[in-house]
C-alpha positions as CSV (number, residue, x, y, z in Angstrom):
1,X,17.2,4.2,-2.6
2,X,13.9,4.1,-4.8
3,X,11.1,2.1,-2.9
4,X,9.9,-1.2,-4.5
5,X,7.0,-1.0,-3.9
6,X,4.5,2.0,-3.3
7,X,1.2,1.7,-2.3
8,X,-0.1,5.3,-2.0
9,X,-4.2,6.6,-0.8
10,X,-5.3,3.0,-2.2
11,X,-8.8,3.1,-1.4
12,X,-11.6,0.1,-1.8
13,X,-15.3,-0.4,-1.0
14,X,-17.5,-3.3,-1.3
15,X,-20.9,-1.2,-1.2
16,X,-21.3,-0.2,1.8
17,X,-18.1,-1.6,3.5
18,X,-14.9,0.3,3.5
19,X,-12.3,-2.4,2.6
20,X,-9.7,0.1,2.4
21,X,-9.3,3.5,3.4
22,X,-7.0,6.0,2.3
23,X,-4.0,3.2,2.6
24,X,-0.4,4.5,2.3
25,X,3.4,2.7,2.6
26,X,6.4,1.6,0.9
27,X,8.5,-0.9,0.7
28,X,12.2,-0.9,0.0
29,X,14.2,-3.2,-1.7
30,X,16.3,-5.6,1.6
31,X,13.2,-5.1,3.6
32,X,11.6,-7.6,5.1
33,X,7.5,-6.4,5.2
34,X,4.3,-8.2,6.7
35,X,0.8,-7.5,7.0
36,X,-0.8,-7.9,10.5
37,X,-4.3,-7.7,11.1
38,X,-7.8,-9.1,12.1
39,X,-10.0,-9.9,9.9
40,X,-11.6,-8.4,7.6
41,X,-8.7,-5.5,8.3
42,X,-7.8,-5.1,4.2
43,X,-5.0,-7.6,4.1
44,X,-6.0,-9.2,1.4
45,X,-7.6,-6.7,-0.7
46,X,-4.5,-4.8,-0.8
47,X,-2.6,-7.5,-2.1
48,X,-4.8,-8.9,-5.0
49,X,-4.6,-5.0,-5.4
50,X,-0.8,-5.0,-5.8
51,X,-1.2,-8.1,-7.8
52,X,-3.7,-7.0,-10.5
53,X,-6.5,-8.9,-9.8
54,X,-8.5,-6.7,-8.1
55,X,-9.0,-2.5,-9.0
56,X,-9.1,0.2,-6.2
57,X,-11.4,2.7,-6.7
58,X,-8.7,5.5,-5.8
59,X,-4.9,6.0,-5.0
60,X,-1.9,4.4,-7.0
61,X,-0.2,1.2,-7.1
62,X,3.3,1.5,-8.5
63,X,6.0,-1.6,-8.8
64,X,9.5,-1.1,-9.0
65,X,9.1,-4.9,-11.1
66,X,6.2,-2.9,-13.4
67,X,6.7,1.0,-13.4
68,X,4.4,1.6,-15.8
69,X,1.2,-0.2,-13.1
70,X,-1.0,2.2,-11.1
71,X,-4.5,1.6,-10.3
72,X,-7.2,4.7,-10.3
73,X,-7.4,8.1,-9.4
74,X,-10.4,9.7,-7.8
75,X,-13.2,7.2,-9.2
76,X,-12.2,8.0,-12.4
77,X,-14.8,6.3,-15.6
78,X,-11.2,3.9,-16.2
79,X,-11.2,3.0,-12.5
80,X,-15.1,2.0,-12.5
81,X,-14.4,0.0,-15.9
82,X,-12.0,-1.9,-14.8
83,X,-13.4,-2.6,-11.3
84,X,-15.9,-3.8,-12.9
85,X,-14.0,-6.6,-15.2
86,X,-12.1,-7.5,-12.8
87,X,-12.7,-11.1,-11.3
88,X,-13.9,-11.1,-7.5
């Protein structure tokens, strides 16, 4: 079974702070999934991440909904565009 979602090395800095770092999982369709953390863990980045309103600056985003969605690979000039169009 094919996952749903895959979030795979999303990474994310706001300057000097490491938002996300080399962030990796999967979910599969039936599951039940839930982020857990203090904050200022990533929670939410990652998920306006998965939702499109915010760019990573590496790894891949890919929905089972949207196949065609990834976000950036290795800081690429595409990745630094649209991180910077993208509404914070």
């Amino acid at each position: 079974m094919s996952a749903t979602l895959t979030i795979d090395g999303i990474s994310k800095r706001y300057g000097d702070v490491v938002a996300l770092d080399n962030l990796s999982f999967e979910v599969r369709p039936g599951e039940i999934f839930g982020f857990v953390g203090s904050n200022g863990a990533g929670k939410t980045t990652t998920m306006r991440i998965a939702l499109g309103v915010l760019g990573a600056d590496s790894g891949k985003f890919v929905s089972a909904a949207n196949p065609s969605t990834s976000t950036c690979v290795a800081l690429s000039d595409t990745c630094r565009r649209n991180a910077a169009s993208t509404p914070r």
